[in-house]
N, C-alpha and C positions, 0 to 999 in steps of 0.2 A: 782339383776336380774329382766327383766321385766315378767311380770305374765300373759303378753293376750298372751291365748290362750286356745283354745277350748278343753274341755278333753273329751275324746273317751271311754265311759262307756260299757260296756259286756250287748245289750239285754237278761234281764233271763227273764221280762215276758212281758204277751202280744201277740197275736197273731196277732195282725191286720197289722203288718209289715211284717210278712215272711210266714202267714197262718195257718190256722188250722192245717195242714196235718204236716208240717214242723215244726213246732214248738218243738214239745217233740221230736225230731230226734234233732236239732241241741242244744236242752238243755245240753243234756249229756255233764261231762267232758271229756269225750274222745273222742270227736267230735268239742271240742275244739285245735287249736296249739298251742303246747306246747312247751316252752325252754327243749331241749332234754340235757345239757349237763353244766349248770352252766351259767354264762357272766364273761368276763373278759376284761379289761381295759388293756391299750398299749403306749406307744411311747409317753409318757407322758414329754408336758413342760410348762414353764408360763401362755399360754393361752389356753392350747386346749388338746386332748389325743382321742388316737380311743377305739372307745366300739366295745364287737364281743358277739353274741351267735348263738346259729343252732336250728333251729326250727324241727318238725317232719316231716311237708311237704310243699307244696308253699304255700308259705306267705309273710306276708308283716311285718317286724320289725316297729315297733315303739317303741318309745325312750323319755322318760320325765327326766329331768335333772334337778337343784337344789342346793341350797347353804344351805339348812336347811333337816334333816334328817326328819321331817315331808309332804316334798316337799309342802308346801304352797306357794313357787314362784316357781313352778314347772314347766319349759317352755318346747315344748312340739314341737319335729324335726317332720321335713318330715319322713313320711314312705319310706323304701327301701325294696330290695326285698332278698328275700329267694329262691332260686329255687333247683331242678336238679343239673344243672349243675355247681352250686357251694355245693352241697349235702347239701343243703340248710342253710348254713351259710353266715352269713350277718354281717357288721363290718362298722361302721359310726364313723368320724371324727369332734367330736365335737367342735366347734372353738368357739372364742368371752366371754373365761372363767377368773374368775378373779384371780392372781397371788396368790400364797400360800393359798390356799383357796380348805377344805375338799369338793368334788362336791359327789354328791347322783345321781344316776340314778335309771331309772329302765326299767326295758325290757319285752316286750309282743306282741309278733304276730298277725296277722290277717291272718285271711282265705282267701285267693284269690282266692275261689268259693264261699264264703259266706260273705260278703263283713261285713256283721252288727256282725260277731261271731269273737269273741278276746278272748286268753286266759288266765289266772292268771301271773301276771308280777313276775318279777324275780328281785331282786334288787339288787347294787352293789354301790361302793365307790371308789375314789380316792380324792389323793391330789394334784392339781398341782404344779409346779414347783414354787420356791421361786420368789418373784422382787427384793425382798432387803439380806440382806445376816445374813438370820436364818438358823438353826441348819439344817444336812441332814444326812437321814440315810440311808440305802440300804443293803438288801443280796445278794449275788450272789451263783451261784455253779451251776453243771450238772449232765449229767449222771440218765437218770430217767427209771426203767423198764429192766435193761439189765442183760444180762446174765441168765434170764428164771427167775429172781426175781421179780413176778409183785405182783398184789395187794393179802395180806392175812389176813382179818379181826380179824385172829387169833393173828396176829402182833402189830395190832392195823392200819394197812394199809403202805400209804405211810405218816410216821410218822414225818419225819424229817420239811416237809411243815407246822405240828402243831409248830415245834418248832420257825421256821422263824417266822409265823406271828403272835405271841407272842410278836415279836420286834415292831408290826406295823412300820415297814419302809417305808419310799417313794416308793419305786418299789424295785424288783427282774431284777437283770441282770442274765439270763438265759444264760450258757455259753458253750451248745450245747447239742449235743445226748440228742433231747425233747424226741426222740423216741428209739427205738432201733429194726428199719425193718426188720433187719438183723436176730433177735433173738425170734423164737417161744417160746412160755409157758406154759407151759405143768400145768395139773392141780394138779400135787405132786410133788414133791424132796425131795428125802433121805440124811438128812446132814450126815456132819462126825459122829457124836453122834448120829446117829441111827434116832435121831424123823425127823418129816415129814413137809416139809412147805407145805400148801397148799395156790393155787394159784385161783383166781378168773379167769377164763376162757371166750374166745369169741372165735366164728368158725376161722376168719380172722388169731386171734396169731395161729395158731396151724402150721405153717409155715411161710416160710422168706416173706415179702412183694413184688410184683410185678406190680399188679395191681392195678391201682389209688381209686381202693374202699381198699385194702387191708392197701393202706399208710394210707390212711383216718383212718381206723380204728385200725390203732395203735395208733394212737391222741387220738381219742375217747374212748380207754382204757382208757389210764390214767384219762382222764376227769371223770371216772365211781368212782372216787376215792374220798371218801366225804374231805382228809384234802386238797386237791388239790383243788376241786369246791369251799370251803369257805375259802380258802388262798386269790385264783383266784378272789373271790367279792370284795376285801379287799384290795387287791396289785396289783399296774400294773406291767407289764412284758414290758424290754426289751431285745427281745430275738433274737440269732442267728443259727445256726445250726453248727455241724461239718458231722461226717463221715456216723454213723449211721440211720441219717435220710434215708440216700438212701441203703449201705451195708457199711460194716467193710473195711473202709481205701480204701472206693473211691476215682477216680479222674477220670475223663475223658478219662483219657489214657490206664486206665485198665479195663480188662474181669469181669465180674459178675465171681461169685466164682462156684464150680459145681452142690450148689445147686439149681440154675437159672435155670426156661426153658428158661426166656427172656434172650438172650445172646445181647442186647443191655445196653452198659450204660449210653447212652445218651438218653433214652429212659426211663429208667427206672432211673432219674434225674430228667427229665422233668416231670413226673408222682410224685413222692416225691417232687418237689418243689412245686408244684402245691398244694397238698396237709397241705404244710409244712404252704404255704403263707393263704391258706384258713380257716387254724386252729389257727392263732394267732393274736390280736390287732395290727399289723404291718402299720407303714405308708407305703404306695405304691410308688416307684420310678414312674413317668412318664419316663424320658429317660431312663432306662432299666427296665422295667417289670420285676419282679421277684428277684430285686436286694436284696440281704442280708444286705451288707455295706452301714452306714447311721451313722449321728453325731448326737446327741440327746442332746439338753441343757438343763441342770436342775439347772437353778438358778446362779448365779455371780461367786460360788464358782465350778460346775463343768460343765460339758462338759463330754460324752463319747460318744467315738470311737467304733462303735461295726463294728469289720472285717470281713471278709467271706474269709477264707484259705481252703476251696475246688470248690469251680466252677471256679476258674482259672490258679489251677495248674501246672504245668508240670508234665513230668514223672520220670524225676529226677534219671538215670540209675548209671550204676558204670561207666560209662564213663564221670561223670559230675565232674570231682572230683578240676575240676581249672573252670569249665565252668561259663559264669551267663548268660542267655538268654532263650529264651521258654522254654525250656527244662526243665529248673531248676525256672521256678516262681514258689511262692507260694501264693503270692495275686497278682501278674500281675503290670503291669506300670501302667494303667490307674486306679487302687486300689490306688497305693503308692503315685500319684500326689494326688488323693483325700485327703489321710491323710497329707500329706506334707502341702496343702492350709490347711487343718483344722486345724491342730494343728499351724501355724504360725498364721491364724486369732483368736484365740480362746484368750479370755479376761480371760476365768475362770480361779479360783486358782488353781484347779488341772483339768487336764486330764488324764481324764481312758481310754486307752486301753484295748478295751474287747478284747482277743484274744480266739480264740477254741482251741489252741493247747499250753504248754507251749516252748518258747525259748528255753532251753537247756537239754530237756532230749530225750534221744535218743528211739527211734524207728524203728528196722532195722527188718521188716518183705516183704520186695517188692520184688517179682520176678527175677528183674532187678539185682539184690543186694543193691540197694542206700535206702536209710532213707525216711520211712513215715513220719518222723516229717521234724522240722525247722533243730534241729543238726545234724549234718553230721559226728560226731567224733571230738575229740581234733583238735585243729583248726590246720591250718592257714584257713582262714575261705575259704569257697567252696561252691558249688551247691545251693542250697537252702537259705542259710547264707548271699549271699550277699545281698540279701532285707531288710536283718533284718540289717546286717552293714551300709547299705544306708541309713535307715530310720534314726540308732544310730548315725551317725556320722550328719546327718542333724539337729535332734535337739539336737544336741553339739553346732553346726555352726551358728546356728536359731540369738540366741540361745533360746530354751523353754524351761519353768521350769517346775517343777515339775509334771511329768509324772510317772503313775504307771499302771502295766501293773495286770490286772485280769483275770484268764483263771480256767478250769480245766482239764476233756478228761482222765488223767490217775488214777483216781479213790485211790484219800490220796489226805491229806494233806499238804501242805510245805508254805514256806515263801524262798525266793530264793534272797538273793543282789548281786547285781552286780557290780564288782569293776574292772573296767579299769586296774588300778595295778596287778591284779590278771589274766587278760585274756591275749588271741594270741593278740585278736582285741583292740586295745584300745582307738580310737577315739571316744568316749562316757565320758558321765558324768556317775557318780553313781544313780542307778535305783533299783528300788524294782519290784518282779513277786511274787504274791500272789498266790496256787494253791489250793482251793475247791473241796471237792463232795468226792463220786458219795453222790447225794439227794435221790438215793433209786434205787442202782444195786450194782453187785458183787464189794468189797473192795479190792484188787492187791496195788505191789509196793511195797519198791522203785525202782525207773526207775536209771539209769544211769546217769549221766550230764557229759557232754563234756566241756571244756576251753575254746571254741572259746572267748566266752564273759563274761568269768570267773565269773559264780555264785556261790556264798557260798553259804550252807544252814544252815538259823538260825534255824530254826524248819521242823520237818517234824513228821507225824503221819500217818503210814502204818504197814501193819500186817506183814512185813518181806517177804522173799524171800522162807522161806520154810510152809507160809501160804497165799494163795492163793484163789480169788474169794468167802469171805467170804458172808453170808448173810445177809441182814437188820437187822435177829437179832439177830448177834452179834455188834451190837451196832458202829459199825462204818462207818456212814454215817455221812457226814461234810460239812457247810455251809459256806460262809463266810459273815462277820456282817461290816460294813462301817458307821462310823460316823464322819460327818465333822464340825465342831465345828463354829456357824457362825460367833461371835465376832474375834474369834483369825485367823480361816482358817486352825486350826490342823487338820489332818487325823487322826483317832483312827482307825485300821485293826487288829481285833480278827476274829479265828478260832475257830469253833464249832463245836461239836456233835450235833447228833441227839434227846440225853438228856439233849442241851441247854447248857451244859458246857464248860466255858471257855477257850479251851486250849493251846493258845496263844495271845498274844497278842503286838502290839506295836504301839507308837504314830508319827508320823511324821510332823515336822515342815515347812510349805510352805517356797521355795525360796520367798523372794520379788522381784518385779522387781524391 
């Protein structure tokens, strides 16, 4: 890395630059900007990845960056800004990085009314993306803060984030519900057993989210979380949303629930996106602003797909039951050509399908009577089902190999194959669905699975149907652990607790082409 440049030092003495009178006023550390909330790393690939933190008020980010954890070739970005009306979080795209190679940043503000005052930097790590074809490893899962489970130091926190970064993995694929808008947290709850969780409380959780300081500050809960801030230095995130960013099994087409005064949901979407986009190291769509879906390359051996299955929904009624069109999308045409060209252009050995939702387990909570989820019931396949047929029978047709699909949303464990022989639908090859979390909210399940596209399950880890929305500590919160082996191109996919333990596992062999 080249080393010119000029480094930006904290005036502590001296008065002859900003005066007698000023001086011992602008000394103090609390009159310094301060990272309000951790730094976290993003959308990481061979050359480049985005840094984000949020200062306390407007300011100016700056950013030194590094192939050595001493940072002596410390090079040293343009400053950006912090304002308002980004509640002053700021996120830069650091480019021109070298391939497999550990980067060192660090992050520190300025004052933009006091131009010479900066405050103690914050520092952070990532790895970029391989060039040649070394070992890769990665966690995934969802599900953070829900169901009035939020932070309780009595627990030891949000626990399960110690256990991940334990792994040091390449990055986290985050696989939705970052928040849960939906779901106030109260400062106690009484378990079954009598004793008391207590909760770390902000004014914002004390109801559902509405307004765009409220979304904001369900994010920045979690952030208040120390295994979460020192995961966050350590691992980048690539991450997507499902329902609960905005409420419980939105879509466009439906009413906020009654406890709304905002009775908009395209309104109260637009305020949660915004929110959503603000708070995480995300690369930025130019041709759609705000977009969720984006292919991310990590190296020869993978490629993932990270989808967005609620901003272009349909409503999906009980009249849809042979239908396929608006009505019944769930990532819409212009989603499905995106994935179609990516996954036909994609060199890598494997491609991951992040999904938010899993393919076959049923969900029938809609007004309407039709399925929140992808299944629709034992097949012939219908409503919602033919996107996902579309896509299946496409990389049949392609043909693309070895595709694995990673999701989580209903809070357990499973491992799901799916066999052609066994379904309604059978224009597919055999495929694997992986199912993760919750990483730290209520534990439910097992769900249902329908035929359409005949999944077996080889494993599954849930508390049963007559236990229900258990707590963090009872001990089952689950991650999933991904290692790709770079000599051979095996997949190794183990399921884990939140005590690191093993509890499944299996290896799978790349198609050649």
């Amino acid at each position: 890395m080249n080393i010119k440049f000029s480094r930006r030092r904290f005036l502590a003495t001296g008065a002859g630059a900003l005066g007698t009178i000023a001086m011992p006023y602008l000394s103090r550390a609390a009159d310094r900007p301060a990272v309000t909330h951790g730094v976290q790393s993003g959308d990481v690939t061979v050359d480049g990845g985005v840094v984000w933190a949020r200062a306390d008020r407007p300011s100016q980010m700056l950013v030194e960056v590094a192939t050595t954890e001493s940072f002596k070739d410390a090079r040293a970005l343009p400053p950006i800004a912090a304002l308002p009306e980004s509640d002053f979080t700021a996120k830069m795209l650091i480019e021109n990085l070298p391939g497999g190679q550990d980067i060192f940043y660090r992050v520190r503000f300025r004052d933009l009314s006091h131009s010479a005052v900066e405050g103690e930097a914050v520092t952070g790590r990532f790895r970029t993306a391989p060039a040649g074809r070394r070992d890769v490893s990665f966690v995934w899962g969802g599900d953070v803060a829900g169901q009035g489970w939020g932070i309780n130091p009595d627990d030891g926190g949000m626990f399960t984030f110690s256990a991940m970064r334990k792994h040091r993995p390449d990055f986290f694929l985050h696989s939705g519900d970052t928040i849960y808008a939906d779901g106030p947290i109260a400062s106690e709850v009484k378990l079954a057993d009598g004793k008391i969780w207590k909760n770390v409380t902000i004014p914002e959780k004390a109801k559902v989210a509405e307004t765009l300081d409220e979304y904001r500050a369900a994010h920045k809960y979690n952030l208040t979380d120390d295994n979460l801030r020192a995961f966050n230095a350590e691992v980048p995130i690539f991450v997507q949303w499902d329902d609960h960013e905005v409420t419980n099994n939105w879509s466009l087409s439906k009413e906020p629930p009654a406890a709304y005064k905002v009775r908009d949901i395209s309104l109260l979407a637009a305020r949660a996106g915004r929110a959503f986009h603000e708070m995480y190291p995300m690369r930025e769509s130019i041709v759609e602003p705000g977009r969720v879906y984006r292919q991310i390359s990590y190296g020869p051996h993978l490629d993932v797909f990270v989808l967005d299955e609620r901003s272009y929904r349909g409503p999906n009624g009980a009249n849809l039951e042979t239908a396929y069109g608006p009505a019944s999308y769930f990532l819409g045409p212009d989603q499905i050509a995106w994935l179609k060209r990516g996954l036909l252009n994609s060199r890598a050995t494997w491609k991951v399908i992040a999904s938010d939702m899993p393919i076959s387990l049923i969900v029938s909570d809609t007004p309407q009577g039709g399925s929140e989820a992808i299944a629709q019931g034992d097949g012939p396949v219908r409503g919602r089902e033919f996107e996902i047929a579309d896509i299946l029978r496409f990389i049949k047709m392609a043909p693309i190999s070895n595709t694995v699909w990673l999701t989580a949303d209903v809070h357990y464990a499973a491992a799901h194959y799916y066999d052609p022989n066994k379904a309604q639908f059978q224009e597919f090859e055999p495929f694997w669905e992986f199912v993760s979390g919750p990483l730290h909210a209520g534990t439910f399940g097992p769900n249902t699975l329908d035929n359409t596209f005949g999944p077996e399950v080889r494993f599954v880890k849930a508390p049963g149907k007559d236990s229900q929305n258990l707590p963090p500590s009872a001990g089952m919160q689950f991650f999933g652990h991904v290692k790709i082996d770079g000599a051979s191109g095996q997949m190794t996919v183990t399921l884990r607790d939140r005590a690191d333990v093993a509890l499944w596992s299996t290896t799978l062999d790349p198609k050649l082409a």
